[in-house]
N, CA, C and O atoms as a GROMACS GRO file, in nm:
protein
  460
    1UNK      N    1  -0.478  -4.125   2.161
    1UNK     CA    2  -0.534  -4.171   2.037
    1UNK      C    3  -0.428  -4.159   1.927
    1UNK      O    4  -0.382  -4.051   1.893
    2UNK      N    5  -0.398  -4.259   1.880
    2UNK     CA    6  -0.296  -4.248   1.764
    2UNK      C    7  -0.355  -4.217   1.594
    2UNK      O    8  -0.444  -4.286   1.546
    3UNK      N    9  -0.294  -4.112   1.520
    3UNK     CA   10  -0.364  -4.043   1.425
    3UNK      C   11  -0.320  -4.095   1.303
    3UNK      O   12  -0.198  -4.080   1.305
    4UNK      N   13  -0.354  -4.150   1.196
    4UNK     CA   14  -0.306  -4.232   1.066
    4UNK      C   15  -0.214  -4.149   0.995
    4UNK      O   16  -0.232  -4.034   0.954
    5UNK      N   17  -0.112  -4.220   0.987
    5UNK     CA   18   0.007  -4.114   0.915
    5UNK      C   19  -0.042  -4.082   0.824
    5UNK      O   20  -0.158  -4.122   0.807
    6UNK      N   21   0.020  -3.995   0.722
    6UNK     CA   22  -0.066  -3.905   0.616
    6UNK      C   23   0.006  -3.985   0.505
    6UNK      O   24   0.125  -4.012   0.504
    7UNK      N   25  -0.083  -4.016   0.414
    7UNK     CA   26  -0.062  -4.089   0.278
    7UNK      C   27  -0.001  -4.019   0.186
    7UNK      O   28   0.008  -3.897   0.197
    8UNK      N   29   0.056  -4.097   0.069
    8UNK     CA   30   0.109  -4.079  -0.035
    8UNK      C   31   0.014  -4.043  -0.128
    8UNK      O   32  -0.051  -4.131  -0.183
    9UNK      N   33  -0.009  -3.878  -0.164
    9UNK     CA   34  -0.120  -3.875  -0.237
    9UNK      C   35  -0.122  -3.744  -0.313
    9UNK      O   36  -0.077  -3.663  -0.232
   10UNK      N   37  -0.143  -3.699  -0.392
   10UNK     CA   38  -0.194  -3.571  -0.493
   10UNK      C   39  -0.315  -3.521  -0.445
   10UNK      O   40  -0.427  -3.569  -0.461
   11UNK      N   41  -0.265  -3.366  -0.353
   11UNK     CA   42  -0.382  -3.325  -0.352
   11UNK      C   43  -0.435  -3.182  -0.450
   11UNK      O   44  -0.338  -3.137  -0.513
   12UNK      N   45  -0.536  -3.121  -0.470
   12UNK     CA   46  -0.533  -3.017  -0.629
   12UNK      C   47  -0.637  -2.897  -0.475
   12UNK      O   48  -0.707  -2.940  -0.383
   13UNK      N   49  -0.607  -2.776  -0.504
   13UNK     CA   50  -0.666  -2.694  -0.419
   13UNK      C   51  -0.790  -2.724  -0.410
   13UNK      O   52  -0.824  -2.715  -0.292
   14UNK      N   53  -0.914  -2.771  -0.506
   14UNK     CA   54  -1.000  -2.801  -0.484
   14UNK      C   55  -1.011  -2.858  -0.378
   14UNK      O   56  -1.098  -2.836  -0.293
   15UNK      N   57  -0.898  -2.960  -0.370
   15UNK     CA   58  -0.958  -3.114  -0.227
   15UNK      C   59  -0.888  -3.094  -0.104
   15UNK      O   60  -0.867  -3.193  -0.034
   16UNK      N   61  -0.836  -2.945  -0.055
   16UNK     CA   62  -0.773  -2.901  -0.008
   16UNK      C   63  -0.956  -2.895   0.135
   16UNK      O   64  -1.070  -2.880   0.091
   17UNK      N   65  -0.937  -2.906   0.228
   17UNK     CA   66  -0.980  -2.858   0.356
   17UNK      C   67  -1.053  -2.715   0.329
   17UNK      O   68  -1.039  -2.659   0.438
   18UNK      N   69  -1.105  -2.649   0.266
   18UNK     CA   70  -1.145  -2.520   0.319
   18UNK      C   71  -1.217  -2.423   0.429
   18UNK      O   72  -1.302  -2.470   0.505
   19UNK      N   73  -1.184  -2.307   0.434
   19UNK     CA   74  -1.255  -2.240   0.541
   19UNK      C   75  -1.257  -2.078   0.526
   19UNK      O   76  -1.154  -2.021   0.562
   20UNK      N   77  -1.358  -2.002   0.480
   20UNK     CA   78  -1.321  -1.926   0.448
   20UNK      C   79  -1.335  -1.820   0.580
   20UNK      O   80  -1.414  -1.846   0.670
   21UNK      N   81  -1.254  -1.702   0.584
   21UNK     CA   82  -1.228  -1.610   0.741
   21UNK      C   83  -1.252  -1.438   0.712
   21UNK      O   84  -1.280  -1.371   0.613
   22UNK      N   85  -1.243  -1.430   0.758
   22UNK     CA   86  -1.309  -1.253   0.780
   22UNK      C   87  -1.128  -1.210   0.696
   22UNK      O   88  -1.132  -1.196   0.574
   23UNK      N   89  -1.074  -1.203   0.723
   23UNK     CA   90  -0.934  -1.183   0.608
   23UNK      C   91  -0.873  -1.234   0.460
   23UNK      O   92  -0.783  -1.196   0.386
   24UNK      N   93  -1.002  -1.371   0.461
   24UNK     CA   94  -0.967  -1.431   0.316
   24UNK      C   95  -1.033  -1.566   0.304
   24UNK      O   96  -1.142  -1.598   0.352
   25UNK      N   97  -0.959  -1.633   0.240
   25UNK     CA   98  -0.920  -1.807   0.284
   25UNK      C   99  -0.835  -1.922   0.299
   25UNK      O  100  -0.740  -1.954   0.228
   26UNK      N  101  -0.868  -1.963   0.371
   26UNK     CA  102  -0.768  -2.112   0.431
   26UNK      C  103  -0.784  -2.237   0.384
   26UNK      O  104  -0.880  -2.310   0.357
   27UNK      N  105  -0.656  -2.246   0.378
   27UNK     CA  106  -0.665  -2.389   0.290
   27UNK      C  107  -0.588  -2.516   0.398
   27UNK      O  108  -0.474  -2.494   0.436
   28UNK      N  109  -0.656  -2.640   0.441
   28UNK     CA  110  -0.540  -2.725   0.471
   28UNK      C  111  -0.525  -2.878   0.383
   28UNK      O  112  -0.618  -2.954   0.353
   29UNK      N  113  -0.415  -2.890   0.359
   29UNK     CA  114  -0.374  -2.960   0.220
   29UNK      C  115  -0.350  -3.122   0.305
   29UNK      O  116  -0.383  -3.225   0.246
   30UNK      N  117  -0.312  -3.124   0.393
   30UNK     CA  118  -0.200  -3.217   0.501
   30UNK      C  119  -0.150  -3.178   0.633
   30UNK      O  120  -0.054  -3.112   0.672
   31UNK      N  121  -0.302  -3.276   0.720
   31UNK     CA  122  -0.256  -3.276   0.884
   31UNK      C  123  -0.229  -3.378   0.951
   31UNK      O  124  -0.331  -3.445   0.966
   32UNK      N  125  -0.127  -3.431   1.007
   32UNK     CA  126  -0.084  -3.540   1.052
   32UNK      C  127   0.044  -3.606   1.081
   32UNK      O  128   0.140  -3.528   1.076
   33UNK      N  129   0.073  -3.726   1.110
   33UNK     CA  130   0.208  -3.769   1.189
   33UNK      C  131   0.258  -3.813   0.989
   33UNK      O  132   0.184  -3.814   0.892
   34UNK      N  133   0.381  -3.837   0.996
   34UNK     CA  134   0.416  -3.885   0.885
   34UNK      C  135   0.553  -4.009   0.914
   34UNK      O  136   0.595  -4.012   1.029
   35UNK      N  137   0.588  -4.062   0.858
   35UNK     CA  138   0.686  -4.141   0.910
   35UNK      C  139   0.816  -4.118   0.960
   35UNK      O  140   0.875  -4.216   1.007
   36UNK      N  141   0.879  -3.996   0.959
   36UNK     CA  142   0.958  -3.930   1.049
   36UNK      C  143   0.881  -3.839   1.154
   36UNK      O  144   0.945  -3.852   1.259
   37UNK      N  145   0.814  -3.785   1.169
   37UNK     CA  146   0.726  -3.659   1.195
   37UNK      C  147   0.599  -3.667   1.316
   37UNK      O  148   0.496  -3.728   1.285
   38UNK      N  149   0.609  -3.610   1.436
   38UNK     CA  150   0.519  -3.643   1.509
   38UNK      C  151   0.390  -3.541   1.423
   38UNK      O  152   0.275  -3.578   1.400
   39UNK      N  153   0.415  -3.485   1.409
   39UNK     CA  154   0.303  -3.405   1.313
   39UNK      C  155   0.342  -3.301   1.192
   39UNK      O  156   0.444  -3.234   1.182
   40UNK      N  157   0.259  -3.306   1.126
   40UNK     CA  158   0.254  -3.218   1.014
   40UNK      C  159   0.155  -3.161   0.924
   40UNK      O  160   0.054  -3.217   0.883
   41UNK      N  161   0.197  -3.038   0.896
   41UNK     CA  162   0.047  -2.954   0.841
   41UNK      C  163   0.110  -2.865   0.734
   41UNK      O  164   0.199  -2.782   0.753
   42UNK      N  165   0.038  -2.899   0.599
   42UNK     CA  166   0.039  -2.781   0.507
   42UNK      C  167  -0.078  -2.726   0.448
   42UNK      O  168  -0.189  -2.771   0.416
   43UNK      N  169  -0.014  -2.603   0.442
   43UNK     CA  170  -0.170  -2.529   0.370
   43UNK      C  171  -0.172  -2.386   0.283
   43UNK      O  172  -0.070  -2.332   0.240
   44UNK      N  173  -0.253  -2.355   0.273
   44UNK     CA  174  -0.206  -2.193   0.237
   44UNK      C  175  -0.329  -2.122   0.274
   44UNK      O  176  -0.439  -2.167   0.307
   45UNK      N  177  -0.282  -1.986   0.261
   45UNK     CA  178  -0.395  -1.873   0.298
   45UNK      C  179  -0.353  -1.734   0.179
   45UNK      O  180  -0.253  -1.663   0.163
   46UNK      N  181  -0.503  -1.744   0.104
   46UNK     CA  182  -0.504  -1.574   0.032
   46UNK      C  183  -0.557  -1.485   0.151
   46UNK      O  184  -0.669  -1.474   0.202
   47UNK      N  185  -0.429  -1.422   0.175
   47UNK     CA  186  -0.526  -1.262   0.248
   47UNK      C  187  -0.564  -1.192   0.169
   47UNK      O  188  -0.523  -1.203   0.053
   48UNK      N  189  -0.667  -1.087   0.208
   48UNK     CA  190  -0.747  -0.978   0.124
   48UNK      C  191  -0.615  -0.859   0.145
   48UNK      O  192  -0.520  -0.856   0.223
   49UNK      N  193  -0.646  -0.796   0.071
   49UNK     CA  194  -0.581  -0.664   0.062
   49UNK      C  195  -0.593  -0.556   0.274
   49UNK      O  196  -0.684  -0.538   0.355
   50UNK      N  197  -0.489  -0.528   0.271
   50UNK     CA  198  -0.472  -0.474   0.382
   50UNK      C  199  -0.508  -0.539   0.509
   50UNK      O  200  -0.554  -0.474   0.603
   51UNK      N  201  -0.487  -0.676   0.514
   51UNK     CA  202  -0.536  -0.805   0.617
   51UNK      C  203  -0.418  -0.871   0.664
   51UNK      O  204  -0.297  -0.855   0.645
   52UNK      N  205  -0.494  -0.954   0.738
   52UNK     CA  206  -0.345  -1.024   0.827
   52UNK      C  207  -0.443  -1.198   0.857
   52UNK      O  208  -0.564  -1.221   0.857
   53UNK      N  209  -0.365  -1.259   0.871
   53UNK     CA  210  -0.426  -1.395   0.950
   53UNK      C  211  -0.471  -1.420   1.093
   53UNK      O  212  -0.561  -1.480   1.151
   54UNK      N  213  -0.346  -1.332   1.127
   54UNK     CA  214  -0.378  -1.297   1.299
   54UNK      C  215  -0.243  -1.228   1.324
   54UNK      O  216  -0.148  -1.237   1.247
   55UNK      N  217  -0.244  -1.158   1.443
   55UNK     CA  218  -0.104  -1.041   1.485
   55UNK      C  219  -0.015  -1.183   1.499
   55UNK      O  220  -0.051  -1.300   1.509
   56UNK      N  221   0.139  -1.112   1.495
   56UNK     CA  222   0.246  -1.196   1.482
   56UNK      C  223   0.250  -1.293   1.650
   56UNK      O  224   0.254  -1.255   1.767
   57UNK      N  225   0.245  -1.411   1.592
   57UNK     CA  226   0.252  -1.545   1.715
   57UNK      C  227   0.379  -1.620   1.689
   57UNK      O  228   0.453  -1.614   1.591
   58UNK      N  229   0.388  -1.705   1.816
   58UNK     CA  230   0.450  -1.796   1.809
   58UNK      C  231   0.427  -1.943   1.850
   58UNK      O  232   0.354  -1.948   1.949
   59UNK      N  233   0.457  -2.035   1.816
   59UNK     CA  234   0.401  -2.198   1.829
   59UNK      C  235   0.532  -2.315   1.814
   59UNK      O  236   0.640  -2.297   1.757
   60UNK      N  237   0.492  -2.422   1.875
   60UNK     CA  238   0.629  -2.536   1.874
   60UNK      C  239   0.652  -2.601   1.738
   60UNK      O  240   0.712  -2.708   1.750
   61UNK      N  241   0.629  -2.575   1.643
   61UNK     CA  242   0.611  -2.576   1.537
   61UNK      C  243   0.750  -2.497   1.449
   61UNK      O  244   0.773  -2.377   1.458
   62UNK      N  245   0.814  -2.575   1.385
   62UNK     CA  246   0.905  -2.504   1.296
   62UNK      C  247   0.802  -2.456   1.183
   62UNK      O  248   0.684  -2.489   1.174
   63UNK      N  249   0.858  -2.387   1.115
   63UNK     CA  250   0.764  -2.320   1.020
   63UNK      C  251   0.823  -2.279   0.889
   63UNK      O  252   0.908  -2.192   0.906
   64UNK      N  253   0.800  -2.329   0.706
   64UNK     CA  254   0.836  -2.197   0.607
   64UNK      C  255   0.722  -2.154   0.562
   64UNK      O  256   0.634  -2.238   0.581
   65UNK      N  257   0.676  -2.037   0.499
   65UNK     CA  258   0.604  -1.969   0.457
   65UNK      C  259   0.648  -1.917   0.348
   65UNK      O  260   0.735  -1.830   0.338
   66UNK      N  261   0.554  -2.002   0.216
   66UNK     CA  262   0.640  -1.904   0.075
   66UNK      C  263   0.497  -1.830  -0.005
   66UNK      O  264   0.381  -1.858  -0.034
   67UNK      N  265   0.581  -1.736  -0.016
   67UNK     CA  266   0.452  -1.629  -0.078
   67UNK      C  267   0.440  -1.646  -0.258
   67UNK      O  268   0.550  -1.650  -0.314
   68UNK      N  269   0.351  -1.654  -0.325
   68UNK     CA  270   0.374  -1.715  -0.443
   68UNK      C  271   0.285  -1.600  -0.546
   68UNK      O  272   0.299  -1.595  -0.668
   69UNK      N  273   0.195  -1.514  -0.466
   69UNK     CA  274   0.110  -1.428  -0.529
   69UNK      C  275   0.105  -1.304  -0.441
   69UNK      O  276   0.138  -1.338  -0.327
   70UNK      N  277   0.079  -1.184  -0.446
   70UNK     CA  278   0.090  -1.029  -0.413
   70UNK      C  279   0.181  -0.967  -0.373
   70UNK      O  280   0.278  -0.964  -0.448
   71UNK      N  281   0.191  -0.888  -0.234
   71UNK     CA  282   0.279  -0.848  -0.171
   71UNK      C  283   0.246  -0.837  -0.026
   71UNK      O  284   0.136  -0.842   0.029
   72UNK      N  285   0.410  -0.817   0.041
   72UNK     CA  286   0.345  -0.772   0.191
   72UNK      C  287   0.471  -0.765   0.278
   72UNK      O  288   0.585  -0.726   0.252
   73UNK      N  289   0.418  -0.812   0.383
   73UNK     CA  290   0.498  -0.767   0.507
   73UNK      C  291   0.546  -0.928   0.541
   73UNK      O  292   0.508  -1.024   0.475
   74UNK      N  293   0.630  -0.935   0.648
   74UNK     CA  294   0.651  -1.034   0.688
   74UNK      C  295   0.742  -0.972   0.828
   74UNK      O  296   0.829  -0.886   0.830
   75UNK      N  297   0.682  -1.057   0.947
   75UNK     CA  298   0.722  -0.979   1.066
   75UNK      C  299   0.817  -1.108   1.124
   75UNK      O  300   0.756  -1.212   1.149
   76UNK      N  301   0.967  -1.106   1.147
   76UNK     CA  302   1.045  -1.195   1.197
   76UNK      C  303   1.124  -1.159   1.310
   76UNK      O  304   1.229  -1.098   1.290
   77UNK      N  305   1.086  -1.189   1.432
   77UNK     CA  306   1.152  -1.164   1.541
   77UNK      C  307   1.173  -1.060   1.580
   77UNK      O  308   1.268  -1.036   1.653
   78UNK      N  309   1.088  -0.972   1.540
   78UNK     CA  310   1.069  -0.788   1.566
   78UNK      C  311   1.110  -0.686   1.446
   78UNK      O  312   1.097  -0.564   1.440
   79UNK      N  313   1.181  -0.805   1.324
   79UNK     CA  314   1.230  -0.755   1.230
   79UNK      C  315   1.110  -0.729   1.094
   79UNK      O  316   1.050  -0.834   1.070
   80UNK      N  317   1.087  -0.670   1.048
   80UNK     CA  318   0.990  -0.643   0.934
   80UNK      C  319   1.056  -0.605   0.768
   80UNK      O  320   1.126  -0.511   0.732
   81UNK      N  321   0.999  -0.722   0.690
   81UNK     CA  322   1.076  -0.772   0.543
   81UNK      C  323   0.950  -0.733   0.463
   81UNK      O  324   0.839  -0.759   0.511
   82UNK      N  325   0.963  -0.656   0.315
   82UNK     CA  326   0.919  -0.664   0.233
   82UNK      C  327   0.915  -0.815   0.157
   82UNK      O  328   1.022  -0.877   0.156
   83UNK      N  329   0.796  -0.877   0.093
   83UNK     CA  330   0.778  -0.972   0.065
   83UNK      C  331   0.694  -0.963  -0.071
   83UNK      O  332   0.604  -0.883  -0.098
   84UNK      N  333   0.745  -1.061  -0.144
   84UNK     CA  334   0.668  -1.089  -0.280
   84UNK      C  335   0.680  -1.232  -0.348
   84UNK      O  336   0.718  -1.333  -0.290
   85UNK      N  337   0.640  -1.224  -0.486
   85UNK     CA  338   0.609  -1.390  -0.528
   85UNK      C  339   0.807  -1.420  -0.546
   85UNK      O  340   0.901  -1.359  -0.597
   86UNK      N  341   0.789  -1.537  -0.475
   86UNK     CA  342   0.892  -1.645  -0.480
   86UNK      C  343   0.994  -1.606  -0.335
   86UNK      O  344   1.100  -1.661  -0.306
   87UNK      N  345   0.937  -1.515  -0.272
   87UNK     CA  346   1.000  -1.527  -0.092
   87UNK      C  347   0.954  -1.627  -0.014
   87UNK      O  348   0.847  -1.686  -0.001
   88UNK      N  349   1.074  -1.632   0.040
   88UNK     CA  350   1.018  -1.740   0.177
   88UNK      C  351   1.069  -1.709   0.273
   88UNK      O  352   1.166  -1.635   0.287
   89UNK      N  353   0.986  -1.784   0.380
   89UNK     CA  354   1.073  -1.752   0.542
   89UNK      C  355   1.080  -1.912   0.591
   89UNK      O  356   1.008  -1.995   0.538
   90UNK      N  357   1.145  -1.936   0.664
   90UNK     CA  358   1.196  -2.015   0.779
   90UNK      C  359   1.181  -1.917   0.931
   90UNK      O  360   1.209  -1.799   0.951
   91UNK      N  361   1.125  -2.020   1.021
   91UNK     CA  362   1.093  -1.940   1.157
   91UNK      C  363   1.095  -2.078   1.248
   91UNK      O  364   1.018  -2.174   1.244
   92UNK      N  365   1.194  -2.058   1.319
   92UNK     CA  366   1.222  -2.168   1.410
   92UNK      C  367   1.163  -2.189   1.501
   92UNK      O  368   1.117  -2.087   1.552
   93UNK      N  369   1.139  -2.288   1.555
   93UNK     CA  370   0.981  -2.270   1.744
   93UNK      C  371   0.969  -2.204   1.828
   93UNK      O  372   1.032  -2.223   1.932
   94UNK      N  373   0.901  -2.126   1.816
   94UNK     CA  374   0.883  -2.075   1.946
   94UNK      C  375   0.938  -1.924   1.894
   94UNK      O  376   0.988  -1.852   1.979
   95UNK      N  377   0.931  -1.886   1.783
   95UNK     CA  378   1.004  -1.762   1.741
   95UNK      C  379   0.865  -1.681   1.714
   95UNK      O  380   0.770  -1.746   1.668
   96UNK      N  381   0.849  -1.529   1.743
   96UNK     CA  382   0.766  -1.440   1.699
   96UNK      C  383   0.757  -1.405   1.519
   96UNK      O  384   0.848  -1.347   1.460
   97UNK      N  385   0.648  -1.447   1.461
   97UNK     CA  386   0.617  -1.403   1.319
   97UNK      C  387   0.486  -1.404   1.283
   97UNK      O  388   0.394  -1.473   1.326
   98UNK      N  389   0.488  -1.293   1.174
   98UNK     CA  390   0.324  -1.276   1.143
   98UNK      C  391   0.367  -1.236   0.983
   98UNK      O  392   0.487  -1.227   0.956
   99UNK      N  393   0.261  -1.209   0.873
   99UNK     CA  394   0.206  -1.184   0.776
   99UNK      C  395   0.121  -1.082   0.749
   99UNK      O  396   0.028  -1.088   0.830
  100UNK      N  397   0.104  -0.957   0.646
  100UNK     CA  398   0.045  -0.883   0.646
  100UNK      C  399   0.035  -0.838   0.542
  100UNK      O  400   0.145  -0.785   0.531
  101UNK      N  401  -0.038  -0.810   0.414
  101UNK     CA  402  -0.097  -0.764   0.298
  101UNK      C  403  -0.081  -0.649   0.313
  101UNK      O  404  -0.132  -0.573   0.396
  102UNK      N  405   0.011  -0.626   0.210
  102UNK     CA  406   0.001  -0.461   0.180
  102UNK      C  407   0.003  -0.415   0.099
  102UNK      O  408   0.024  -0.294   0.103
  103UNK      N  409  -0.021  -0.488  -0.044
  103UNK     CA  410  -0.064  -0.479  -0.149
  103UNK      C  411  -0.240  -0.396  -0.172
  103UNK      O  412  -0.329  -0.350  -0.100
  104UNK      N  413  -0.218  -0.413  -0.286
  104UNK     CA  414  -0.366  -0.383  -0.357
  104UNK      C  415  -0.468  -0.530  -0.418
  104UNK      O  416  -0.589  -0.526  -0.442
  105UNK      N  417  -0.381  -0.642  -0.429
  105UNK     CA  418  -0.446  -0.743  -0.497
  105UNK      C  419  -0.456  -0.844  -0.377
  105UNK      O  420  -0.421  -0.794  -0.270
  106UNK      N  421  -0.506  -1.006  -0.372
  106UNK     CA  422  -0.456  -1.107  -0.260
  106UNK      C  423  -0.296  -1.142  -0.230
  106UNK      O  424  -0.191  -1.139  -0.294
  107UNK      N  425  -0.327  -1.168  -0.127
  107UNK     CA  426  -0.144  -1.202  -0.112
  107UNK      C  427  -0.173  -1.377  -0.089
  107UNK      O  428  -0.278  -1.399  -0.029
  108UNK      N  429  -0.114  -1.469  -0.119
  108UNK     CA  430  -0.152  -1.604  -0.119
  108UNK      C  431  -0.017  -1.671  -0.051
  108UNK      O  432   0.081  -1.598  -0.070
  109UNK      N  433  -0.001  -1.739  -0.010
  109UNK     CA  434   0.158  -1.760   0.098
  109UNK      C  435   0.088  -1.966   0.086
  109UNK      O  436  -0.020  -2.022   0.097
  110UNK      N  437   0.184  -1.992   0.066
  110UNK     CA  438   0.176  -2.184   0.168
  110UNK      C  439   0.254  -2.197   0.260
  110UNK      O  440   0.370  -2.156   0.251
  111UNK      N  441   0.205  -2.256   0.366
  111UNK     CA  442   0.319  -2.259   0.475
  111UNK      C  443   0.282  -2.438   0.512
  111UNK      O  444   0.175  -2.499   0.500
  112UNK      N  445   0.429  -2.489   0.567
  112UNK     CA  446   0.461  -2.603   0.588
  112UNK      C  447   0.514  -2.589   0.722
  112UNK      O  448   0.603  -2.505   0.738
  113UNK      N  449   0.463  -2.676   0.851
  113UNK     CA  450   0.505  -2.700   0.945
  113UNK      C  451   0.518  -2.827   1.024
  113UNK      O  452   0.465  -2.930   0.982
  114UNK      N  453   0.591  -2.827   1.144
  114UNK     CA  454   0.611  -3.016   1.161
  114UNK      C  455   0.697  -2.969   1.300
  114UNK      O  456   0.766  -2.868   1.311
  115UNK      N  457   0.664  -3.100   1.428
  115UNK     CA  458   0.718  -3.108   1.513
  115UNK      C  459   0.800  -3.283   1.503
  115UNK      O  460   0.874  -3.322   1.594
   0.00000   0.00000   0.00000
């Protein structure tokens, strides 16, 4: 089944996909092929204080993740980074990484990915 490339468009968090999860909420902004891009997905997630999204995974998916609000952890290839507003990561396919609140307030991150 072939999936409609993703349009040229302004989206505002409101019109963002929501879902809210036992750790916070999820946002997806943009899922789909694009005109270079067999797929692509952006979104973001506020974790709650002392939460995670899920233990550190890996997927075929290149990946950045920029944190724009709290603090936390950031787990890269067994390596573990203090993180705050205006960090980012890059995590190449198939590489081990996770996210983790260790703050007192939400930690809010967008992450952009694409095969």
């Amino acid at each position: 089944m072939m999936m409609t490339k993703l349009p040229n468009i302004v989206f505002h968090e409101a019109d963002a996909k929501f879902s809210q999860e036992e750790w916070g909420e999820l946002r997806f902004y943009f899922e789909g092929p694009t005109d270079l891009l067999k797929a692509m997905t952006a979104g973001s997630a506020r974790v709650n204080p002392s939460a995670t999204p899920h233990p550190p995974h890996r997927h075929e998916e290149e990946e950045f993740m920029v944190v724009t609000e709290g603090h936390g952890e950031i787990e890269l290839e067994g390596k573990t980074v203090p993180v705050g507003p205006g960090s980012m990561m890059y995590c190449a396919a198939w590489k081990w990484h996770g996210i983790v609140n260790t703050g007192k307030e939400p930690l809010l991150f967008y992450f952009y990915k694409w095969l």
